[in-house]
PDB file of N, CA, C and O in Angstrom:
ATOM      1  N   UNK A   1      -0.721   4.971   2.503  1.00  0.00           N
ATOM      2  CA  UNK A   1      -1.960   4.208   2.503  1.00  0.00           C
ATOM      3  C   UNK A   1      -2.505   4.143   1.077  1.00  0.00           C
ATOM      4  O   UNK A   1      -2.451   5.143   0.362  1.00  0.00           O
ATOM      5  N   UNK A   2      -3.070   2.905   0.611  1.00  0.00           N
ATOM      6  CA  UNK A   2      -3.811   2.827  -0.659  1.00  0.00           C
ATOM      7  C   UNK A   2      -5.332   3.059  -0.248  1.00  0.00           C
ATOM      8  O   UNK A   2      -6.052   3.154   0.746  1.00  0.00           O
ATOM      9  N   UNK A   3      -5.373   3.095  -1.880  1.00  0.00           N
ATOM     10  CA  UNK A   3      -7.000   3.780  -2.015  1.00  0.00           C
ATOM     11  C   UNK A   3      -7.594   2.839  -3.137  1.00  0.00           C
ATOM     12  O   UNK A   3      -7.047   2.940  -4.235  1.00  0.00           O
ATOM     13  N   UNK A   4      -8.521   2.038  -3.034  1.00  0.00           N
ATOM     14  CA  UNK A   4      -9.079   1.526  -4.685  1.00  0.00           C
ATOM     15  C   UNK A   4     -10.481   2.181  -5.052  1.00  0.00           C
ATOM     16  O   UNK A   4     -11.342   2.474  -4.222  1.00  0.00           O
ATOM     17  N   UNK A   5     -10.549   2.314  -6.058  1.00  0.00           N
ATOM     18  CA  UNK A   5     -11.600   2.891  -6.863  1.00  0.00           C
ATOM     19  C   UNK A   5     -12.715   2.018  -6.782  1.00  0.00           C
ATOM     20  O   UNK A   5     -12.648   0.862  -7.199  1.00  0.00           O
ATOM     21  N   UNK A   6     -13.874   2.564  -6.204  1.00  0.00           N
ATOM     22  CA  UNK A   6     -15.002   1.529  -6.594  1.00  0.00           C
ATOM     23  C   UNK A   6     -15.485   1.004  -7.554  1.00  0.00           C
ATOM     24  O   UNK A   6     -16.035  -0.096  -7.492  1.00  0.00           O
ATOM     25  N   UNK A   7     -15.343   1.866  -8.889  1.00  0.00           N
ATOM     26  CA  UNK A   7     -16.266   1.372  -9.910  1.00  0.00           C
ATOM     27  C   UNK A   7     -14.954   0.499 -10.820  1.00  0.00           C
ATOM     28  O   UNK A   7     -15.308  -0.647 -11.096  1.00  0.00           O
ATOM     29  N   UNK A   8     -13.641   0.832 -11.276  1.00  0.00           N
ATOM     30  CA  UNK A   8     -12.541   0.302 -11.662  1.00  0.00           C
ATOM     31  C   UNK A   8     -11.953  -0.484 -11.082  1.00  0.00           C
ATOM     32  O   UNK A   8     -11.315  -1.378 -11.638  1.00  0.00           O
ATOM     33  N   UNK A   9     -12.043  -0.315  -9.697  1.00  0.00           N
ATOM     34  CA  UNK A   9     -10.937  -1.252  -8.737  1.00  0.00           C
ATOM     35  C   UNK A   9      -9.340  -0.834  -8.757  1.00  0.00           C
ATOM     36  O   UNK A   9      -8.485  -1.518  -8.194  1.00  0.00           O
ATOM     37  N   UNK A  10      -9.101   0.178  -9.361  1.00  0.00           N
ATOM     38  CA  UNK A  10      -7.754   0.843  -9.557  1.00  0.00           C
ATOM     39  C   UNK A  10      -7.486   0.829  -8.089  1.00  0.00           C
ATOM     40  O   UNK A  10      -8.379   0.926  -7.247  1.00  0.00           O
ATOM     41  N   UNK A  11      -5.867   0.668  -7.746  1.00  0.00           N
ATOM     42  CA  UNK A  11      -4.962   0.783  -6.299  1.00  0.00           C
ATOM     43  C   UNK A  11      -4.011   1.814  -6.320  1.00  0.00           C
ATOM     44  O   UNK A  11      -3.048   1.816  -7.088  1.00  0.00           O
ATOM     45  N   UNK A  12      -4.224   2.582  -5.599  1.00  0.00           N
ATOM     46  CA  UNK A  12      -3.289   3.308  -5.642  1.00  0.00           C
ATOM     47  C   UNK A  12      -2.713   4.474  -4.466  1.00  0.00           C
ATOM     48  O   UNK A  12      -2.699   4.011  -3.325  1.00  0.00           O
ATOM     49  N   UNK A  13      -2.260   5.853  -4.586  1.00  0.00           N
ATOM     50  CA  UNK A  13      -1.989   6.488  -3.464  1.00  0.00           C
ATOM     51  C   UNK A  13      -2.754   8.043  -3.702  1.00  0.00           C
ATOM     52  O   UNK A  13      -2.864   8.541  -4.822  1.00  0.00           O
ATOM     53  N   UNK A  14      -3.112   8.514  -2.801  1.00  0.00           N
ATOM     54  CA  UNK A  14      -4.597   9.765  -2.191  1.00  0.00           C
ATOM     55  C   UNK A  14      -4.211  10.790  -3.689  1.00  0.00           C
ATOM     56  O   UNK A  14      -5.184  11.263  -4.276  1.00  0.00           O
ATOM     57  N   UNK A  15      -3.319  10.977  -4.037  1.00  0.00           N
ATOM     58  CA  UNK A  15      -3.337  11.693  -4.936  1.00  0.00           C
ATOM     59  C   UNK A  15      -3.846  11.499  -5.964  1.00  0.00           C
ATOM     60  O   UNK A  15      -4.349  12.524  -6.423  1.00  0.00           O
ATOM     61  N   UNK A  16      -3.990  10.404  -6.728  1.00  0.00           N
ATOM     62  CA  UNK A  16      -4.360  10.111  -7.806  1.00  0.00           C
ATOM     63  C   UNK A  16      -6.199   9.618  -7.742  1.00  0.00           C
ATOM     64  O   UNK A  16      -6.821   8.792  -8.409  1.00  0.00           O
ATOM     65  N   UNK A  17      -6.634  10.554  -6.628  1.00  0.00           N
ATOM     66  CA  UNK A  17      -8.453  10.284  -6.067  1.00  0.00           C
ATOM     67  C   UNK A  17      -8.587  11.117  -6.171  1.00  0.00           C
ATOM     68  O   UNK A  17      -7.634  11.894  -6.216  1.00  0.00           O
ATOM     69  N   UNK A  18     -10.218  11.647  -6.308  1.00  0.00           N
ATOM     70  CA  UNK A  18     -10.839  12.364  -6.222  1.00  0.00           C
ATOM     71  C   UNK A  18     -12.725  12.236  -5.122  1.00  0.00           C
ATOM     72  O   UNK A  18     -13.589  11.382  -4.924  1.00  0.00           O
ATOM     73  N   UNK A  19     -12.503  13.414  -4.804  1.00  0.00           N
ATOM     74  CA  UNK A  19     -13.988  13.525  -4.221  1.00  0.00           C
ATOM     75  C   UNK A  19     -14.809  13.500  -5.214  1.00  0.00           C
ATOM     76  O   UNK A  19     -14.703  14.405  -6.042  1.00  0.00           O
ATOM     77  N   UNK A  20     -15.791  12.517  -5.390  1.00  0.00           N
ATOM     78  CA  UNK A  20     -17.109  12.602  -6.035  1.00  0.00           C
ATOM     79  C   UNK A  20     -18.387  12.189  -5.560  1.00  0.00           C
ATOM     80  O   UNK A  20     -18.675  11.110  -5.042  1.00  0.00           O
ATOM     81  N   UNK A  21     -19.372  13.499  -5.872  1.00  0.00           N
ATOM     82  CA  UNK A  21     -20.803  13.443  -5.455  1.00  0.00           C
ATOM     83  C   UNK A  21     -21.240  12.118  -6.204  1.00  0.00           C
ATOM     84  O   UNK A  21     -20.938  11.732  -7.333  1.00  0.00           O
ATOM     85  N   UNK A  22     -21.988  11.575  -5.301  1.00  0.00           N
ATOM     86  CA  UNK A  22     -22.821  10.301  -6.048  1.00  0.00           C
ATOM     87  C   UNK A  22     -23.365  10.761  -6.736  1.00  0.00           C
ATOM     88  O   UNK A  22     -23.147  10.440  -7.904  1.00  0.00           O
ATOM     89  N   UNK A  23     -24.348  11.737  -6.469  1.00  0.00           N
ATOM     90  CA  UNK A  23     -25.554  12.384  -7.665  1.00  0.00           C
ATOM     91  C   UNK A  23     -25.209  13.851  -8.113  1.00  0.00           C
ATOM     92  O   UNK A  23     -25.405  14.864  -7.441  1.00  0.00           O
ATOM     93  N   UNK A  24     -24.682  13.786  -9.322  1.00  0.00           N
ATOM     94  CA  UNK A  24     -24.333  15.336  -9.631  1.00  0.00           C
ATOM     95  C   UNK A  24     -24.462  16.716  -9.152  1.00  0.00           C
ATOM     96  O   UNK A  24     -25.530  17.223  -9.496  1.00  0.00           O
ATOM     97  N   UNK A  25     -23.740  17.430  -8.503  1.00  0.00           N
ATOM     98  CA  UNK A  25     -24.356  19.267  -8.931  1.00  0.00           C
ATOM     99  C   UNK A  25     -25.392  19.590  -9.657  1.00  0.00           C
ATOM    100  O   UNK A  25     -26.467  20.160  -9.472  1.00  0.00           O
ATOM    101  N   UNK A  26     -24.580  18.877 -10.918  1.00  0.00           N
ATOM    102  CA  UNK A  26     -25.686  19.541 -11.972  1.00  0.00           C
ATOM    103  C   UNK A  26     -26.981  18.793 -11.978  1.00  0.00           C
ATOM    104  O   UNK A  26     -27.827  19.090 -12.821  1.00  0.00           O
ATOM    105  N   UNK A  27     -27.137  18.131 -11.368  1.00  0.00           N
ATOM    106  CA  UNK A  27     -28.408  17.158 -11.563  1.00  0.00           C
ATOM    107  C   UNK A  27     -29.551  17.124 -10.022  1.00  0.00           C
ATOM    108  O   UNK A  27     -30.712  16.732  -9.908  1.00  0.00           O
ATOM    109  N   UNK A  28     -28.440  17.810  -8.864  1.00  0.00           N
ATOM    110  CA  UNK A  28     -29.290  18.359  -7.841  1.00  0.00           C
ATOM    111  C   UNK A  28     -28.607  19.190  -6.901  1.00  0.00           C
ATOM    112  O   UNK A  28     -28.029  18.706  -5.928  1.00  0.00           O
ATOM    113  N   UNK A  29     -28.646  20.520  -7.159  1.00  0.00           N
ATOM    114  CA  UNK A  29     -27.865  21.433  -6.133  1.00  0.00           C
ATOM    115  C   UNK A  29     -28.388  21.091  -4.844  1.00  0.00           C
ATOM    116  O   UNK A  29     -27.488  20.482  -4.266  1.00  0.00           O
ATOM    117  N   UNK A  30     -29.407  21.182  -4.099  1.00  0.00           N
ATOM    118  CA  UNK A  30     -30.261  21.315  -3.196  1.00  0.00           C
ATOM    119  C   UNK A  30     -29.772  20.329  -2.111  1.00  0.00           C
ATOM    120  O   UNK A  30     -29.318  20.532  -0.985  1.00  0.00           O
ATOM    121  N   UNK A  31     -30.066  18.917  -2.984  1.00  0.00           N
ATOM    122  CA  UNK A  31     -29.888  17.421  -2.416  1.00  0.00           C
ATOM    123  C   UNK A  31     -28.055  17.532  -1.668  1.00  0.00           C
ATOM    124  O   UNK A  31     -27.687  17.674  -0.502  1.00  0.00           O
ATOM    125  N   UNK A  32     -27.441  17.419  -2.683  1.00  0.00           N
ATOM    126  CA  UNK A  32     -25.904  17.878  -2.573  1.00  0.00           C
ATOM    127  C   UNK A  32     -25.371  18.975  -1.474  1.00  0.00           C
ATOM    128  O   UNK A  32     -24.276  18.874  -0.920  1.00  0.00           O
ATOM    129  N   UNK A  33     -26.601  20.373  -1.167  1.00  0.00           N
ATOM    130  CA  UNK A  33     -26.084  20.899   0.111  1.00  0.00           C
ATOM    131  C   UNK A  33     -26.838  20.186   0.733  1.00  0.00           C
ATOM    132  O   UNK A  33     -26.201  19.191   1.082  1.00  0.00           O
ATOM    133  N   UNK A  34     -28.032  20.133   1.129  1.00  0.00           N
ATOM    134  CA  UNK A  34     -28.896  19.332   1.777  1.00  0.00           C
ATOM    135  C   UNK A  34     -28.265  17.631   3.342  1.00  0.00           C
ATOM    136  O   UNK A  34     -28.226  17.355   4.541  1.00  0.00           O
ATOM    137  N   UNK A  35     -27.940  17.101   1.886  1.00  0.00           N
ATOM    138  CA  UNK A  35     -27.302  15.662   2.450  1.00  0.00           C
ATOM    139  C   UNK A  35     -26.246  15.506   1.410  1.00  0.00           C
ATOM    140  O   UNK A  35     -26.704  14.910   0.435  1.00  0.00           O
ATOM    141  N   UNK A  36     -25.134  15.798   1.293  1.00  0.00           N
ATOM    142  CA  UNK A  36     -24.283  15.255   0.608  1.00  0.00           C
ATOM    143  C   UNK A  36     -23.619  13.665   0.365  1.00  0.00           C
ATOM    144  O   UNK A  36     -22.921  13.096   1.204  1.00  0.00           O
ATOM    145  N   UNK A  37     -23.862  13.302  -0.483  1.00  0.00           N
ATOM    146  CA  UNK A  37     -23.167  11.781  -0.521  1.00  0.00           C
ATOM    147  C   UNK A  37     -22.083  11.662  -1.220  1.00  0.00           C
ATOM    148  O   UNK A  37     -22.199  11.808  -2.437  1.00  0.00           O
ATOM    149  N   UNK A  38     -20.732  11.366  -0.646  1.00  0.00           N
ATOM    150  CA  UNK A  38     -19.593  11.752  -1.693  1.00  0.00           C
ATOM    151  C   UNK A  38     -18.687  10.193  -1.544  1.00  0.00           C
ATOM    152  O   UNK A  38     -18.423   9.690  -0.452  1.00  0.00           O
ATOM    153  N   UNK A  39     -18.405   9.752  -2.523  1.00  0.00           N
ATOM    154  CA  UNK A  39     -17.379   8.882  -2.674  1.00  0.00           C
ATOM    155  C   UNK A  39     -15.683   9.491  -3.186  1.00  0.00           C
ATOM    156  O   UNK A  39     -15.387  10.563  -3.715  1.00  0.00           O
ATOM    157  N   UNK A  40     -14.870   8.425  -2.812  1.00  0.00           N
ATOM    158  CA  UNK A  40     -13.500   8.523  -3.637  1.00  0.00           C
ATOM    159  C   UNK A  40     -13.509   7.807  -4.366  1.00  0.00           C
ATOM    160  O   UNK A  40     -13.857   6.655  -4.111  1.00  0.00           O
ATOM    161  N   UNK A  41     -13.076   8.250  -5.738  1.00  0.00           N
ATOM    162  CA  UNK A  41     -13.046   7.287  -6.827  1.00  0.00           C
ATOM    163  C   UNK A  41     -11.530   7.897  -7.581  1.00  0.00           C
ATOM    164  O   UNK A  41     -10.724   8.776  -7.275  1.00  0.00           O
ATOM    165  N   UNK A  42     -11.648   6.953  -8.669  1.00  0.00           N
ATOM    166  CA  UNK A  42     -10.115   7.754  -9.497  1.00  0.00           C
ATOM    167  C   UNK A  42      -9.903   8.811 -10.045  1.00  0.00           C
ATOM    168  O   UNK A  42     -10.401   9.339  -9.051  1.00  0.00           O
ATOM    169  N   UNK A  43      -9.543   9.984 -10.916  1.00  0.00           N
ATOM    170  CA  UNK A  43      -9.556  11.157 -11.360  1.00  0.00           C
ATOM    171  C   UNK A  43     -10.394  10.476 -12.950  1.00  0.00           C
ATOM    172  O   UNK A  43     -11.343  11.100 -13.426  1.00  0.00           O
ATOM    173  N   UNK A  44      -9.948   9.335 -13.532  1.00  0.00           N
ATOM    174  CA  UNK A  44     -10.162   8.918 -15.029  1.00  0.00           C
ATOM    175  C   UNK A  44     -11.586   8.579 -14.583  1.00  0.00           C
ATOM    176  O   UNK A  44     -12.352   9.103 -15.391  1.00  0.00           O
ATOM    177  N   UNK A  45     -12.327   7.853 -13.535  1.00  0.00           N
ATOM    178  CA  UNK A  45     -13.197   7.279 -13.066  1.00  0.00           C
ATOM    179  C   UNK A  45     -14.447   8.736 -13.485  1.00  0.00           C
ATOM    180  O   UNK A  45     -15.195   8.907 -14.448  1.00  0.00           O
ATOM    181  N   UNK A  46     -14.163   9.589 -12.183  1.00  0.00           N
ATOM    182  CA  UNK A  46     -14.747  10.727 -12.087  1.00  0.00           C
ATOM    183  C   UNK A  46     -14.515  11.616 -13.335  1.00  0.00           C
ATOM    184  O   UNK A  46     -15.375  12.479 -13.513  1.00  0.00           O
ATOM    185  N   UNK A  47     -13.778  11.571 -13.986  1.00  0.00           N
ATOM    186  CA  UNK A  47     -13.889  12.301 -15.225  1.00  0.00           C
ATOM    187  C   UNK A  47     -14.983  11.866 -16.296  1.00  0.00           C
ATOM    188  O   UNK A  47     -15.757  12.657 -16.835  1.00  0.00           O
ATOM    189  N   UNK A  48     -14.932  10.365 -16.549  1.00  0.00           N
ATOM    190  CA  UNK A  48     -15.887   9.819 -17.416  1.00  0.00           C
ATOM    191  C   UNK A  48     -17.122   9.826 -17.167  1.00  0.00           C
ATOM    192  O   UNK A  48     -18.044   9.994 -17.965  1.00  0.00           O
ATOM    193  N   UNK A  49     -17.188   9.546 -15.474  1.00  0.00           N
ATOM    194  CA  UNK A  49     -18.590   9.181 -14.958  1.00  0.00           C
ATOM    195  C   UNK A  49     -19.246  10.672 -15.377  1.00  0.00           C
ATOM    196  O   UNK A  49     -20.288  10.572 -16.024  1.00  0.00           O
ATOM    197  N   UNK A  50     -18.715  12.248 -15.060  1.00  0.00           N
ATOM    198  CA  UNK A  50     -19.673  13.154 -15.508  1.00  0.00           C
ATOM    199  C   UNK A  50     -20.496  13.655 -14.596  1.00  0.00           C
ATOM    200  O   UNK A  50     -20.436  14.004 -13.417  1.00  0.00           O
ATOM    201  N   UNK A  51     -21.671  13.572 -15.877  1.00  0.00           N
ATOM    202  CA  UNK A  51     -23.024  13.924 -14.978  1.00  0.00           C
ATOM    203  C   UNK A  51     -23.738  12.921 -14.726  1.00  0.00           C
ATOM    204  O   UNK A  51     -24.942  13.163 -14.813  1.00  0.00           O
ATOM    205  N   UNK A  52     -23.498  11.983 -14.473  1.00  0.00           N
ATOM    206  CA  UNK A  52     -24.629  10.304 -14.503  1.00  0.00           C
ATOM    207  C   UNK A  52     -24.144   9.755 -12.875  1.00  0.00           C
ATOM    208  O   UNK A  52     -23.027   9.601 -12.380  1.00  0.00           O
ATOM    209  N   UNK A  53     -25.025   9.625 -12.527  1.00  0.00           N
ATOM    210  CA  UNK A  53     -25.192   8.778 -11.029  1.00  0.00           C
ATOM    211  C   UNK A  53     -23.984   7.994 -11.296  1.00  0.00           C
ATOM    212  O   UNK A  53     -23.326   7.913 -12.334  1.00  0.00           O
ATOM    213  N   UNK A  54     -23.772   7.269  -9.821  1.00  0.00           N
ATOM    214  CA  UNK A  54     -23.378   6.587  -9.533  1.00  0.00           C
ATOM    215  C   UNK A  54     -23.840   4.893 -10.246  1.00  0.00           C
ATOM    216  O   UNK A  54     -23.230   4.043 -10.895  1.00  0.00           O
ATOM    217  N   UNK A  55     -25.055   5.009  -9.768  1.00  0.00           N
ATOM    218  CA  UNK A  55     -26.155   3.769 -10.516  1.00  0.00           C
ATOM    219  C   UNK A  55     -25.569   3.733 -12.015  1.00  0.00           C
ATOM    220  O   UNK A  55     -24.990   2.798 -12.568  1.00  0.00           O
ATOM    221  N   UNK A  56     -25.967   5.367 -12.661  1.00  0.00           N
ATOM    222  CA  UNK A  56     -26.216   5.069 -13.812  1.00  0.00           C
ATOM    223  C   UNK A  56     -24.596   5.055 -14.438  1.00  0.00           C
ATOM    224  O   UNK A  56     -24.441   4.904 -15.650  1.00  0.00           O
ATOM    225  N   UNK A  57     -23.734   5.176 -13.773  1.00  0.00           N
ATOM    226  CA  UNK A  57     -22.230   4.972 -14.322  1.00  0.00           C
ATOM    227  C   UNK A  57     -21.985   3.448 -14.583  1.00  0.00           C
ATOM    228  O   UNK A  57     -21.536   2.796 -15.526  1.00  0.00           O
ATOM    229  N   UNK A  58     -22.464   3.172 -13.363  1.00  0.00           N
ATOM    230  CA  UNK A  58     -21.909   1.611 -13.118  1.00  0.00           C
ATOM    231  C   UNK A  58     -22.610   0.831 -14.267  1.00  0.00           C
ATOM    232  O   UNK A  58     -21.898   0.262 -15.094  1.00  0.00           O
ATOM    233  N   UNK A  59     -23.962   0.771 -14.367  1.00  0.00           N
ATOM    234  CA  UNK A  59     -24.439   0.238 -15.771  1.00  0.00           C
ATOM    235  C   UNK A  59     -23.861   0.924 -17.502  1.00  0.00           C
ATOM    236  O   UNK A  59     -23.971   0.422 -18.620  1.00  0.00           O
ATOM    237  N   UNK A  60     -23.504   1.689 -17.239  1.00  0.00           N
ATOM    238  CA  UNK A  60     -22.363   2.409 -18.148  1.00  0.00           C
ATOM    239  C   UNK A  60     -21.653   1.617 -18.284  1.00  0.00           C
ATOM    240  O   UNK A  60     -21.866   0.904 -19.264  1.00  0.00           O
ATOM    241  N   UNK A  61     -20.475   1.293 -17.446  1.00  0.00           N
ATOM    242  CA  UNK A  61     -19.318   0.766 -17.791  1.00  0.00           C
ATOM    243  C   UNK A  61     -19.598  -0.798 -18.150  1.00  0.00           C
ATOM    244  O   UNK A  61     -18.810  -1.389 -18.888  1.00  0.00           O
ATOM    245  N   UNK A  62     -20.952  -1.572 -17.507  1.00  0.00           N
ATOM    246  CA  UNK A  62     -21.352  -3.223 -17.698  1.00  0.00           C
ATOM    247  C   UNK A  62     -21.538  -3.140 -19.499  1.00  0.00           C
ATOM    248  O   UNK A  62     -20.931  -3.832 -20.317  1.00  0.00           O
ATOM    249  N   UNK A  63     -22.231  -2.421 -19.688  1.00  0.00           N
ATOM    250  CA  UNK A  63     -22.537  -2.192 -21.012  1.00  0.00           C
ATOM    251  C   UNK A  63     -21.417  -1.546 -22.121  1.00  0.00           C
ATOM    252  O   UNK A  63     -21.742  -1.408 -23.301  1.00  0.00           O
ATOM    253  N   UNK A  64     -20.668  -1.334 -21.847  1.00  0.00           N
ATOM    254  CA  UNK A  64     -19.238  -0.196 -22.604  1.00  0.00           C
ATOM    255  C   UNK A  64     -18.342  -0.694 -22.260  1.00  0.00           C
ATOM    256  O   UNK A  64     -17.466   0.168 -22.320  1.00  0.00           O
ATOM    257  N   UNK A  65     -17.678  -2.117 -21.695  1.00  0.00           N
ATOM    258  CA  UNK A  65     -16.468  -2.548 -21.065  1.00  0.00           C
ATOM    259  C   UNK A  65     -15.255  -2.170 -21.470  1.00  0.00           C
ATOM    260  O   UNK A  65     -14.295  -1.972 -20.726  1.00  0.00           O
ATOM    261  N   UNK A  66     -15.278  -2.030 -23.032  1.00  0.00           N
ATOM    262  CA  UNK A  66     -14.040  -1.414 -23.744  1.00  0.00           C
ATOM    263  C   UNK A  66     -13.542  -0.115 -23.591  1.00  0.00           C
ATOM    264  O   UNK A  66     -12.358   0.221 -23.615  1.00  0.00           O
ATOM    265  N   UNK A  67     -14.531   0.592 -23.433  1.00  0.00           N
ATOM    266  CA  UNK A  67     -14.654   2.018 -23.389  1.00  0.00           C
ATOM    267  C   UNK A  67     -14.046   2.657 -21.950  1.00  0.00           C
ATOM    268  O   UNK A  67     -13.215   3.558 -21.830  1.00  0.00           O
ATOM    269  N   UNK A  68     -14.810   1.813 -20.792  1.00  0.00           N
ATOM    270  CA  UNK A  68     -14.352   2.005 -19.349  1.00  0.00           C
ATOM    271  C   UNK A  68     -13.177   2.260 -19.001  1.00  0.00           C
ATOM    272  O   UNK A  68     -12.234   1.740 -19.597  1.00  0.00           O
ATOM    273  N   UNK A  69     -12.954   3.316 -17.722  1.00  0.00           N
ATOM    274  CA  UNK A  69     -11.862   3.800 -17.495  1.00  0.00           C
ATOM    275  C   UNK A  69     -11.036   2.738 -16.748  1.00  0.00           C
ATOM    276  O   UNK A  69     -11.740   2.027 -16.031  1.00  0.00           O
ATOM    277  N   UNK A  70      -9.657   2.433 -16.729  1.00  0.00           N
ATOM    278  CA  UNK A  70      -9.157   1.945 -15.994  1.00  0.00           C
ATOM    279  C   UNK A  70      -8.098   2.323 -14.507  1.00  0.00           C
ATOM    280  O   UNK A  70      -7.708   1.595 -13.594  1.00  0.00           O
ATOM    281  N   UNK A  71      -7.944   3.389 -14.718  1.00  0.00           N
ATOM    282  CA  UNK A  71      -7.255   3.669 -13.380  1.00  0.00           C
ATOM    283  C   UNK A  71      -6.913   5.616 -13.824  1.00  0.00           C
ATOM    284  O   UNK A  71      -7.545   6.050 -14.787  1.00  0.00           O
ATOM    285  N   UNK A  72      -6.252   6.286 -13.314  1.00  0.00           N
ATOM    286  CA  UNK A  72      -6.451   7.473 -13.359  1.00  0.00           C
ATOM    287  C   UNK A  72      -5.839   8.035 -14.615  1.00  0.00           C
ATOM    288  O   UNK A  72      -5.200   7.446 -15.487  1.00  0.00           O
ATOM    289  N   UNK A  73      -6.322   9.865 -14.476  1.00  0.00           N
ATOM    290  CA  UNK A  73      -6.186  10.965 -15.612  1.00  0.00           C
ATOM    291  C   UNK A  73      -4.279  11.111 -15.463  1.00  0.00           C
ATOM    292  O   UNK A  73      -4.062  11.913 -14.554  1.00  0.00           O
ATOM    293  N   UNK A  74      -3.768  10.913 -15.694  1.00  0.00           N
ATOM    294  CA  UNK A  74      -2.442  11.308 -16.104  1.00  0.00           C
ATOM    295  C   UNK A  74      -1.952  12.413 -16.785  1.00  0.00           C
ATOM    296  O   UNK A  74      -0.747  12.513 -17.015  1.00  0.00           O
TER     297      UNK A  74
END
């Protein structure tokens, strides 16, 4: 089964995904046990994105197009 990345659109197979919190650990322990919101995204995706929302990734990459990850950490 394929998987595409939301914020890249990368295709690919479960291995090359990762679980990621929409809103950081580091930015809300509480919220995160509380109600967790977790997406799959790519390993390169989730590596870059960090500590920045979901929101604030995606305006990241509109603004940085060059910079943006394209498909996974290798």
């Amino acid at each position: 089964m394929n998987y595409k990345c939301k914020y890249c659109g990368w295709v690919g197979f479960r291995k090359d995904f990762e679980i990621d919190h929409v809103i950081p650990i580091a930015r809300s322990i509480i919220q995160n046990i509380l109600q967790p919101a977790l997406d799959l995204i790519c390993s390169g995706c989730n590596r870059q994105k960090g500590k920045m929302t979901g929101a604030e990734y995606g305006l990241w990459r509109l603004l940085n197009p060059y910079k943006a990850n394209s498909g996974p950490m290798t």
